[in-house]
Each structure stands twice: as structure tokens, then as C-alpha cells.
C-alpha positions in Angstrom: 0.0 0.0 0.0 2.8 2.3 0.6 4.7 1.9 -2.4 1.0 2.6 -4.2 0.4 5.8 -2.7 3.8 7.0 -3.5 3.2 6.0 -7.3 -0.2 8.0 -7.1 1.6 11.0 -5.2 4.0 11.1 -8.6 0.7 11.6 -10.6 -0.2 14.5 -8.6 -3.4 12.5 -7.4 -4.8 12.4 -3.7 -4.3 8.9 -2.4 -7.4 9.2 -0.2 -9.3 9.6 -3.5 -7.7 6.9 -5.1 -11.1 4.8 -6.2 -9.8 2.7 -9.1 -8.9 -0.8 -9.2 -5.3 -1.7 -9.2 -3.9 -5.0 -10.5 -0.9 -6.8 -9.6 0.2 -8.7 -13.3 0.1 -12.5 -13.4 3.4 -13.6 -15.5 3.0 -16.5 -18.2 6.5 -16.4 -19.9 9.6 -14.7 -19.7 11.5 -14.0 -23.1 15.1 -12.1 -23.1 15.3 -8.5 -24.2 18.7 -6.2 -25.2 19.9 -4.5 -22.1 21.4 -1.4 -24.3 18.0 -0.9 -25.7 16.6 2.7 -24.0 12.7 1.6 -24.7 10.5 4.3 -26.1 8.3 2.1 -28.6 7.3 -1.5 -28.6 4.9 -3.4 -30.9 4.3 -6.9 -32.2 3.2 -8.2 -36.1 3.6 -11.4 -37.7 5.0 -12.6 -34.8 7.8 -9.8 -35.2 9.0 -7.4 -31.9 9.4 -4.1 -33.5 11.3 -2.0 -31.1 12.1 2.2 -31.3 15.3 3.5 -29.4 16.2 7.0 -27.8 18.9 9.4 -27.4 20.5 11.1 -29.8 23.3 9.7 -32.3 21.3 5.9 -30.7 18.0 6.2 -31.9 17.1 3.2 -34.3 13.7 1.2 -35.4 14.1 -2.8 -34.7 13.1 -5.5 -36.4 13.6 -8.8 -33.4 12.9 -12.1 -32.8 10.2 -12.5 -30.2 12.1 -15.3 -28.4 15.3 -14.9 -28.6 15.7 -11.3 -28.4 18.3 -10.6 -31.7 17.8 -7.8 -34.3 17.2 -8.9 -37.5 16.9 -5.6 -39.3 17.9 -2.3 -38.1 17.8 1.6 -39.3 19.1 3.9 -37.6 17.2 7.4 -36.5 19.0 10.4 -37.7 21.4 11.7 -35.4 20.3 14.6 -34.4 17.1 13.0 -32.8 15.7 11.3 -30.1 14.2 8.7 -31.4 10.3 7.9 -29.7 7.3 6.0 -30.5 6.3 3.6 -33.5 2.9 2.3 -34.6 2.4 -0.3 -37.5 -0.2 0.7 -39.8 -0.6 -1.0 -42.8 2.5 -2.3 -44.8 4.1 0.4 -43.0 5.6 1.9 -39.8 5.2 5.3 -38.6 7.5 6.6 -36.0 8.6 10.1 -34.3 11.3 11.7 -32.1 11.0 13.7 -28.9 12.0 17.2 -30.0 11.4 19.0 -33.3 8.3 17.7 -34.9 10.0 15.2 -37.6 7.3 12.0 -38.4 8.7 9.4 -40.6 6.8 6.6 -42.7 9.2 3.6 -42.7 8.3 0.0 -45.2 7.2 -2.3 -42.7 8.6 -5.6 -44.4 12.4 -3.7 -45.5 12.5 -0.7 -42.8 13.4 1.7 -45.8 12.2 5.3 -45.1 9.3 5.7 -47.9 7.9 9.4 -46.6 8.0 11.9 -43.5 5.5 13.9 -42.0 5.1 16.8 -39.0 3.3 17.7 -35.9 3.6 20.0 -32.7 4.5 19.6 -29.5 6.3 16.6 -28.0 6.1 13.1 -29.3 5.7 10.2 -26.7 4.1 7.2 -27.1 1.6 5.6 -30.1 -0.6 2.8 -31.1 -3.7 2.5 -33.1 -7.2 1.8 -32.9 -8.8 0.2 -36.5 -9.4 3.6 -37.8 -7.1 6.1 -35.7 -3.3 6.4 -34.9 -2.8 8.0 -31.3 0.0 9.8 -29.5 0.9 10.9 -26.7 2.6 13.8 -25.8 3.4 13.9 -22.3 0.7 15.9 -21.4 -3.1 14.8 -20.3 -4.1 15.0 -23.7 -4.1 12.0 -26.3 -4.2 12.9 -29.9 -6.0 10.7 -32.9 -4.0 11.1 -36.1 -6.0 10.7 -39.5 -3.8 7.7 -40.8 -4.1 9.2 -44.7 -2.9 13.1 -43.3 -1.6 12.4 -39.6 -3.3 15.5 -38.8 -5.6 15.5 -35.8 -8.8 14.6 -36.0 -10.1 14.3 -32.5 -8.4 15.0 -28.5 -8.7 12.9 -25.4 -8.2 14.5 -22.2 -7.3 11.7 -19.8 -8.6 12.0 -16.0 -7.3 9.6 -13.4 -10.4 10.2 -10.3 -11.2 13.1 -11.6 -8.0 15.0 -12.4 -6.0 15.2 -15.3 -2.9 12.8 -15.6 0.2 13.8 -17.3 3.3 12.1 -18.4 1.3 9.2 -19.7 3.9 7.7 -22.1 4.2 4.5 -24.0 0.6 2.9 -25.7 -0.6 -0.1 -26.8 -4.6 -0.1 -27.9 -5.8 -3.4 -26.4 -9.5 -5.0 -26.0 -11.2 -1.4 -26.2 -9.1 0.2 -24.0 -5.6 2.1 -24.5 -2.9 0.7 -22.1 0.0 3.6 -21.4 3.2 3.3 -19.2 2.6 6.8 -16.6 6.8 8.1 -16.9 8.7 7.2 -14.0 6.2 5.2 -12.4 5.6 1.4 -12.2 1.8 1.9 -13.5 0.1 1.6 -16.7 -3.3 3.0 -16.9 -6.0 1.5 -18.0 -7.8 4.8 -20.4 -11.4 4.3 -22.3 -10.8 6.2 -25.5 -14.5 7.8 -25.5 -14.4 9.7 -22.2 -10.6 9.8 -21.0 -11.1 8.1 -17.6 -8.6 5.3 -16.3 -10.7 2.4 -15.5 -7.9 0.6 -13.3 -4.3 0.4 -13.2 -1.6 -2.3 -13.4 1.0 -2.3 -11.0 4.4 -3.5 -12.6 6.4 -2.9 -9.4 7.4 -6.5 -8.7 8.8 -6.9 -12.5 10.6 -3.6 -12.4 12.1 -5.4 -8.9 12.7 -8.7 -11.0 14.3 -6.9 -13.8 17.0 -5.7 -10.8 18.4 -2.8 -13.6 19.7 0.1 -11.7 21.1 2.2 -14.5 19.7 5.6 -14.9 16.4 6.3 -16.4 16.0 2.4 -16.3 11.8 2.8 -15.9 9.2 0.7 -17.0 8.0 1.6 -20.8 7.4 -0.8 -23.4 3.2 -2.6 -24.3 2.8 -4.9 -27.0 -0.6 -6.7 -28.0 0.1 -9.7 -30.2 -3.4 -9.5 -32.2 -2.6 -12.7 -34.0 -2.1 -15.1 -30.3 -4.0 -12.1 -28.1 -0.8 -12.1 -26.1 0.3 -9.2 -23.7 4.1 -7.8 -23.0 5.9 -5.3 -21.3 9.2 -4.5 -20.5 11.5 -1.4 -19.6 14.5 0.3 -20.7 17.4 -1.1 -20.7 15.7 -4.0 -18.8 17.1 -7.7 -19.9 13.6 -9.4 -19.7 10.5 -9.0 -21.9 7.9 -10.6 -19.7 4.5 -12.0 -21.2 1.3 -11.2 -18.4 -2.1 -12.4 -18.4 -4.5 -9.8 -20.2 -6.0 -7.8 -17.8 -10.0 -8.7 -16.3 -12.4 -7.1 -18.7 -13.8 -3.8 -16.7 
């Protein structure tokens, strides 16, 4: 209970008004996963890990092997970027950095850059719905991209009791509901994309614990949903595991 009310503290929320359900995730499998990779974007297709990197000059899109872990295909970010987010759509990718507003449209099957496009603000996290791409941005506020245009078509503000929640980060769109990693914390919430408000929270404390990385920055961020096997994973940065959980209970 402790540890909880310090998570909610982070999220600027009162712990006596802390109503929604929290989970603790059930583990099903354990896969390996590269300990230099600083997570920012994970998604599964065709039984492929597609993977996005940070920093500058080590930002790159990755093609991997679901067990074992090893890139396959690679393309590096350029370097004057911070690499963020990906989302499949399509035969493609789309992925953004951090700073600057720079989109890029990458060929899913060869990772060759086919087109770029442009937004403002922050990019975070994104996933998809079957008719929207969605970022985040850091802020409260989810975006829904046009797929055609990536322009915005609609905004979700996100309330967690009530209040807004920020620094919502990594998504994955799963069951009806988006899943996102809240930065620096060990929760992902649980959003419903028609009115914004987290239905229940995961608790991934005692897989951050397992993971045992200490390195800076080393926090929980990184949801893929298999559509194909309806399989769940999460993982961190730099964390060596990828673990496999239990979808969470329909709310």
C-alpha cells in the first residue's frame, strides 16, 4: 500500500481519493530482451518485436525475434534526434522523435524510409485503434491522427479520479481500452478512449524489482498486444527481460 500511494503521489493525485482498481500482473513467460535498448516504442506483427530506441546519435527502429531477443533488421534514426514512438499501420511503420516535430513513414517488411510527416509539440508514445493512430505527448491529452494526413482529427483528455494525468507515455490499444506506461512510475493505466477516464491500473512494481536494472532512467515503458495469439508484453528500458502477463480482467 505504501509503495502505491507514493506512485499515485507522482501523478499529482490524492491517495485518499484513489477509487480505481489496481492490479498486480500475473506472469506467463519470460523472453530475453537487449539490455542497451533505451525503450520508447514496442509493438508486435507477424509474430515480429518491432522495437524504437532514444537518445541522440542511438536512436534506431528494430526488427527482433520475439524469443530470442536478436535484431534482424535495423535503421538507424538520424542523429540529431531522439528517437520515440512507433505504430504499425498498414505495410508500414510510422514513428517520431522527442524534439522538433520530424514524423517518418518507414516500409514495414524492408525498414526503408518511404515518406515523413510533421506535428507540434512533444512526441511520446503511439498505437492505433482500427481507424485512428494516437499519441501521446506527455501531457493529459491524447491525440488521434487521420492515418491518410496524420493530422488530428479528434483529443482525449485523460482523468485519473477526476484530475488530469500527465506524463502518460508508452501505448498499446488493447481489448477497447488504450494501455499507457505513466513516466517514472511502475503503472500503466488503464484509459477508455470515448471519455478519458482510467478504469484501473496495473501495477508493474514486482517486474521492475525482477528486472534488478539500476542504471539511470531504467523505468518501465514498453506494451505490446500480439493481435494474431492475443498475447500481452511489457518491458523497460534497458531491462534484460520482456515478460509475457495475463490480459488484464475485462472492466
Amino acid at each position: 500500500m505504501r509503495r502505491l500511494l507514493r506512485l499515485l503521489s507522482l501523478l499529482f493525485v490524492s491517495p485518499a481519493t484513489a477509487a480505481v482498481p489496481v492490479e498486480q500482473p500475473r506472469v506467463l513467460h519470460i523472453y530475453p530482451h537487449d539490455t542497451s535498448a533505451f525503450t520508447e516504442g514496442l509493438l508486435i506483427r507477424d509474430g515480429w518485436l518491432y522495437e524504437s530506441t532514444g537518445f541522440e546519435k542511438h536512436s534506431f527502429i528494430q526488427k527482433k525475434s520475439l524469443a530470442t531477443g536478436k535484431t534482424v533488421q535495423s535503421i538507424a534514426i538520424p542523429p540529431e534526434y531522439f528517437g520515440e514512438g512507433i505504430v504499425d499501420w498498414g505495410d508500414t511503420l510510422r514513428s517520431f522523435v522527442w524534439h522538433g516535430g520530424q514524423g517518418y513513414v518507414w516500409d514495414l517488411k524492408t525498414l526503408r524510409q518511404t515518406g515523413t510527416w510533421t506535428y507540434t509539440g512533444e512526441g511520446w508514445g503511439m498505437t492505433r485503434d482500427d481507424r485512428n493512430i494516437i499519441m501521446s505527448d506527455g501531457t493529459p491529452t491524447l491525440r488521434f491522427l487521420d492515418p491518410k494526413t496524420m493530422k488530428v482529427s479528434r483529443r482525449l483528455n485523460v482523468t485519473l479520479n477526476g484530475q488530469p494525468l500527465a506524463l502518460i507515455n508508452e501505448l498499446e490499444y488493447v481489448h477497447g481500452e488504450i494501455l499507457a506506461n505513466i513516466w517514472q512510475t511502475a503503472l500503466i493505466a488503464r484509459i477508455d478512449p470515448k471519455s478519458g477516464r482510467v478504469k484501473g491500473l496495473i501495477d508493474v512494481q514486482a517486474l521492475w524489482d525482477k528486472a534488478g536494472t539500476t542504471a539511470d532512467g531504467a523505468v518501465p515503458n514498453g506494451i505490446a498486444y500480439d493481435r494474431k495469439t492475443n498475447r500481452l508484453y511489457v518491458t523497460g528500458k534497458y531491462w534484460p527481460y520482456l515478460f509475457e502477463i495475463a490480459l488484464p480482467a475485462a472492466r
